[in-house]
C-alpha positions as a Python dict, from the first residue, in 0.01 Angstrom:
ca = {
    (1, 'X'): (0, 0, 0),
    (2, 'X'): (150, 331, -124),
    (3, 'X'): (-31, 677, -134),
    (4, 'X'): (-130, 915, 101),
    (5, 'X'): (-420, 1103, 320),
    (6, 'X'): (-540, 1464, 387),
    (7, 'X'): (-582, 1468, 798),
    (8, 'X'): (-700, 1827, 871),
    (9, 'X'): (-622, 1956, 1226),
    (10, 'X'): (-1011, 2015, 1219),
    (11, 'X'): (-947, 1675, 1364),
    (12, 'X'): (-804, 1777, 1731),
    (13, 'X'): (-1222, 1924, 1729),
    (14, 'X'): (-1386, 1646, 1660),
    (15, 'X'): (-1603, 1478, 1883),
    (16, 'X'): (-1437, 1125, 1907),
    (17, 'X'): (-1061, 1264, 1938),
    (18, 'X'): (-1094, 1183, 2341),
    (19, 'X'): (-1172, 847, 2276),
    (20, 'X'): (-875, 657, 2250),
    (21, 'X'): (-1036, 337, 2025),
    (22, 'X'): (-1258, 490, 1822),
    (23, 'X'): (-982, 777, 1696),
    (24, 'X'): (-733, 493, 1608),
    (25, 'X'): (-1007, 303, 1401),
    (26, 'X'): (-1084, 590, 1227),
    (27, 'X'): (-741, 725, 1127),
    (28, 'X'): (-669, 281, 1013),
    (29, 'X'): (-1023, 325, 787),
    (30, 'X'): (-892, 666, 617),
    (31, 'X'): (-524, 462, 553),
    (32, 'X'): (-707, 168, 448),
    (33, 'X'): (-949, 355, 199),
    (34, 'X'): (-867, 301, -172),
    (35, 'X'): (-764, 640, -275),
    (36, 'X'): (-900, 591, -663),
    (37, 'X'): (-1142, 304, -792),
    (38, 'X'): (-1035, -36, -808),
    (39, 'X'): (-1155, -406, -847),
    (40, 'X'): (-1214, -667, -593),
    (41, 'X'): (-1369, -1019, -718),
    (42, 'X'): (-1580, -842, -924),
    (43, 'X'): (-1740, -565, -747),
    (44, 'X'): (-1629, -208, -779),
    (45, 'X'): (-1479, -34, -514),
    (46, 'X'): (-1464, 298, -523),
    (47, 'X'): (-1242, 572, -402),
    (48, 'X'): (-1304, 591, -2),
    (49, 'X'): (-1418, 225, 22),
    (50, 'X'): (-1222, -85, 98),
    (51, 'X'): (-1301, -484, 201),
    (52, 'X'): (-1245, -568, 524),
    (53, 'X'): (-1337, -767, 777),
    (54, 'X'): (-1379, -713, 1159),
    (55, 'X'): (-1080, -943, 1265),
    (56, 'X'): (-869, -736, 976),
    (57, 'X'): (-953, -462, 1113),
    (58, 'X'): (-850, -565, 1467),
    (59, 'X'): (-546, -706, 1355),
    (60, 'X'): (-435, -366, 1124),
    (61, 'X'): (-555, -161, 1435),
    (62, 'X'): (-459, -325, 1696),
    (63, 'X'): (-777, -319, 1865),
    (64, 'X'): (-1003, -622, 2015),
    (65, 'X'): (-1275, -709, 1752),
    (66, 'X'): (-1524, -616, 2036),
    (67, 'X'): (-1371, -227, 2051),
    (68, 'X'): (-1340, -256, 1671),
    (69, 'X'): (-1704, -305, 1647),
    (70, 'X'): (-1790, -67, 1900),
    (71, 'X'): (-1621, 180, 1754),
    (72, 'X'): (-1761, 110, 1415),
    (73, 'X'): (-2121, 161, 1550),
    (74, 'X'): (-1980, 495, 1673),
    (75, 'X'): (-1876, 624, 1367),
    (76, 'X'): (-2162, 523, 1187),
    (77, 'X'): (-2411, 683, 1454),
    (78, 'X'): (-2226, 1003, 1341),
    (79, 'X'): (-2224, 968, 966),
    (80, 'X'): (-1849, 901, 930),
    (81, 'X'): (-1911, 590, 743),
    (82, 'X'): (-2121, 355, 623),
    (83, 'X'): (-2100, -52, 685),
    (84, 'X'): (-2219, -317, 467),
    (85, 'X'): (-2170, -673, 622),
    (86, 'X'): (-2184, -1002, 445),
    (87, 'X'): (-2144, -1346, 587),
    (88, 'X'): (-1765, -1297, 434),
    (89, 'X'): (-1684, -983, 421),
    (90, 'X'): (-1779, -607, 535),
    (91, 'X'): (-1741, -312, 287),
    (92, 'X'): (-1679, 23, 494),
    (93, 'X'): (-1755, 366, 323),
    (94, 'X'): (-1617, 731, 445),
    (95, 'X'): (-1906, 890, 390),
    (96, 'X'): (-1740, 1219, 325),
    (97, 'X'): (-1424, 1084, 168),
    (98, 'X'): (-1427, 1356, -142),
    (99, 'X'): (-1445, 1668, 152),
    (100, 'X'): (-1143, 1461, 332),
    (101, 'X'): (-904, 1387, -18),
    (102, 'X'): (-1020, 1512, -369),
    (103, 'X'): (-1026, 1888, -254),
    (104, 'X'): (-633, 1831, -164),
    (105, 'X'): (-566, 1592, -467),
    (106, 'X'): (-706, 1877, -697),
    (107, 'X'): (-518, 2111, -536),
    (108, 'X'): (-201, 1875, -605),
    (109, 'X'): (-275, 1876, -989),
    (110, 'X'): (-332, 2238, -968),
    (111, 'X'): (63, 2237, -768),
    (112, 'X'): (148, 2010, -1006),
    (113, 'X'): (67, 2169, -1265),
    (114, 'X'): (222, 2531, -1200),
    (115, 'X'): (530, 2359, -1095),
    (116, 'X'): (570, 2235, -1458),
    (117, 'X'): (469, 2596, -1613),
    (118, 'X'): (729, 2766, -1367),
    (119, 'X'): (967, 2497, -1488),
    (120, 'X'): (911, 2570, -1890),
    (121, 'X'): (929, 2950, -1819),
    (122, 'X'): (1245, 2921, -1644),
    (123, 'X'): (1361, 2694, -1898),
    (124, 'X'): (1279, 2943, -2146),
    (125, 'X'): (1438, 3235, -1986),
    (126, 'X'): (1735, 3066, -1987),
    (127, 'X'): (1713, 3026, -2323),
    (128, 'X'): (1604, 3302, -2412),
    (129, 'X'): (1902, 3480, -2195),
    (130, 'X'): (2139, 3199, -2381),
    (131, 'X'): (1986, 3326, -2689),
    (132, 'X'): (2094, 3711, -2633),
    (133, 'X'): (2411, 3659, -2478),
    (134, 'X'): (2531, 3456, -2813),
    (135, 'X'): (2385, 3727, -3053),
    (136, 'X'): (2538, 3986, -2814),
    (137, 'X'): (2865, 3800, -2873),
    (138, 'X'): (2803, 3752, -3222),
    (139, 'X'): (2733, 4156, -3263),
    (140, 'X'): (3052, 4217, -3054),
    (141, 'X'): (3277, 3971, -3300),
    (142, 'X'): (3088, 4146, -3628),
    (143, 'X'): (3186, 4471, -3495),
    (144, 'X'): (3548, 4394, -3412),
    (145, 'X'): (3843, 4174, -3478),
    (146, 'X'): (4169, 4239, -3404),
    (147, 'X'): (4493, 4244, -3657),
    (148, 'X'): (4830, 4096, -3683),
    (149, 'X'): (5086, 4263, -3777),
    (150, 'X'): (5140, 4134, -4073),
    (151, 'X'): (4755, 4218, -4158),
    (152, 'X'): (4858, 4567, -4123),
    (153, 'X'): (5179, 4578, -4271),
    (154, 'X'): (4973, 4415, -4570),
    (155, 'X'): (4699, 4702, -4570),
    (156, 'X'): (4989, 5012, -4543),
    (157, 'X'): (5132, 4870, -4790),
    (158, 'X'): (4788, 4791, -4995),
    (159, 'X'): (4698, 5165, -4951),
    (160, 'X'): (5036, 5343, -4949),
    (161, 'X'): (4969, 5486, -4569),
    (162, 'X'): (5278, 5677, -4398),
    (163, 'X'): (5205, 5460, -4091),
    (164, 'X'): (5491, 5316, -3864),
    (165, 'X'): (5266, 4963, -3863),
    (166, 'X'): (5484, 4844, -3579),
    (167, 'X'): (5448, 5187, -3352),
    (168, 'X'): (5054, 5173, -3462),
    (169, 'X'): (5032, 4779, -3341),
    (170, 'X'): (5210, 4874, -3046),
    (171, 'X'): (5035, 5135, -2950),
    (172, 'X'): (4634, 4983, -2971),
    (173, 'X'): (4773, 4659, -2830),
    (174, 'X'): (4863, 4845, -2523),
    (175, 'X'): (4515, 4995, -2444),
    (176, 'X'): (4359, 4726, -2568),
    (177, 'X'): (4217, 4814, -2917),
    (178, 'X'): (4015, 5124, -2753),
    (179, 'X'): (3965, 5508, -2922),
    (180, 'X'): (3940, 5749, -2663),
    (181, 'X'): (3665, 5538, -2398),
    (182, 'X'): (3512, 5304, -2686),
    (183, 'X'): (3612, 4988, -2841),
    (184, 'X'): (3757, 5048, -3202),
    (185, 'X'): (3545, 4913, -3431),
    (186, 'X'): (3741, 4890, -3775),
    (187, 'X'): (4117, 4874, -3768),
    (188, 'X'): (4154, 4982, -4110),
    (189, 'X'): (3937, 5351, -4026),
    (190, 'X'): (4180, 5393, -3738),
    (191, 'X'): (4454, 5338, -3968),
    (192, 'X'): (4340, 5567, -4244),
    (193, 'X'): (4267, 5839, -3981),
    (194, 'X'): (4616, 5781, -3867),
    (195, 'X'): (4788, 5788, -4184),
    (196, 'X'): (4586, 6140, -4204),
    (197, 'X'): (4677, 6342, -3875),
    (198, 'X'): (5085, 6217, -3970),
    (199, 'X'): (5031, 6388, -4318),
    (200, 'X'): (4876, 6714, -4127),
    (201, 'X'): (5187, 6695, -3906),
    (202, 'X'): (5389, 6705, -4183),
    (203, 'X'): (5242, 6948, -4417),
    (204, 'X'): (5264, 7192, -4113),
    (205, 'X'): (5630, 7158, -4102),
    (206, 'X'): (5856, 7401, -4220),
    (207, 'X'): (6122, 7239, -4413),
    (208, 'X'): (6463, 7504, -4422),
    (209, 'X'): (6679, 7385, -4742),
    (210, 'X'): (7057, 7376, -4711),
    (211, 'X'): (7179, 7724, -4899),
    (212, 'X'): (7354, 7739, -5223),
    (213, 'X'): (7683, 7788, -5082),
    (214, 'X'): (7727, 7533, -4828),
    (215, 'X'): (7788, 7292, -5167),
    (216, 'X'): (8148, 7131, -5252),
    (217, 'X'): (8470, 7334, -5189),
    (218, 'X'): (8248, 7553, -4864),
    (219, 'X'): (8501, 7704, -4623),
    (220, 'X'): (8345, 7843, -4330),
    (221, 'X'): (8659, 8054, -4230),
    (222, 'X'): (8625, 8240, -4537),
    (223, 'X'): (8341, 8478, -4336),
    (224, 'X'): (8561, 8527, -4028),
    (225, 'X'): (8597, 8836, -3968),
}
């Protein structure tokens, strides 16, 4: 026998709790009760029922058969159940058996039931949060990729940039690929905007040429005075 029973604490209330036999009858009819229909040489017993017999009952109990039958009387007198004795066997009812169980069996499925919904949505959030953090790191990858030097020795020389490639690769792998507080996104823009500002420098230089007479045959101690 497997299963289980709803035992309210209604039950500390109830009118036979003082007496010793008939509340340990009772609580061995509600652990004996088939919790769902079922079979028995072909009659039907259905949920809250069970075949017994008074000396099974005594012996499950552990009660005399005389107390077991008091007690039964009891508990019918009441309405707790209902007994139906043959000459071989005695079927005993809870009379209320779907106030005592099905309310807390429905409200089981129900648990049941939002436990596997809080399970899927949590399942899906992490998907979903798997989902984003791979595109995110996807985006981040399209965005950026960072060069050997030989890529960019390749692309000065591709594009004829007055870049130092070594000095340039230097320099970005040292603060980690950044421009200013963001992450570069295209090597080659940073190199053409580079190339750029050391042409500015340049063409703002003022470039003195060597004079005429400081060719061949010059002979500064000709001016001394």
């Amino acid at each position: 026998m497997d299963g289980w029973v709803k035992i309210h604490r209604s039950l500390f209330d109830w009118e036979w709790w003082s007496d010793m036999a008939v509340r340990n009858l009772w609580l061995t009819i509600l652990l004996s009760a088939n919790h769902k229909p079922n079979k028995w040489q072909g009659m039907v017993i259905k949920a809250g029922q069970f075949v017994t017999s008074l000396q099974g009952l005594s012996d499950r109990s552990g009660l005399s058969v005389q107390s077991v039958r008091t007690a039964l009387k009891k508990l019918q007198s009441t309405g707790e159940i209902s007994v139906k004795s043959t000459n071989k066997n005695t079927l005993i009812t809870v009379i209320k058996w779907a106030d005592f169980q099905i309310v807390e069996e429905n409200q089981q499925s129900i648990n049941n039931q939002l436990t596997n919904e809080q399970q899927t949505i949590n399942k899906q959030s992490t998907t979903n949060k798997n989902d984003k953090n791979e595109k995110n790191d996807k985006k981040v990858r399209n965005i950026f990729r960072k060069p050997t030097l030989e890529e960019v020795h390749s692309y000065i020389s591709e594009k004829g940039l007055n870049v130092d490639a070594e000095y340039f690769y230097d320099y970005y792998e040292s603060n980690g690929w950044t421009v200013g507080k963001n992450h570069m996104k295209s090597w080659q823009s940073t190199l053409n905007n580079w190339s750029r500002r050391e042409k500015k420098k340049g063409a703002g230089h003022v470039v003195i040429e060597k004079p005429s007479y400081m060719g061949t045959g010059y002979d500064p101690d000709a001016f001394k005075w």
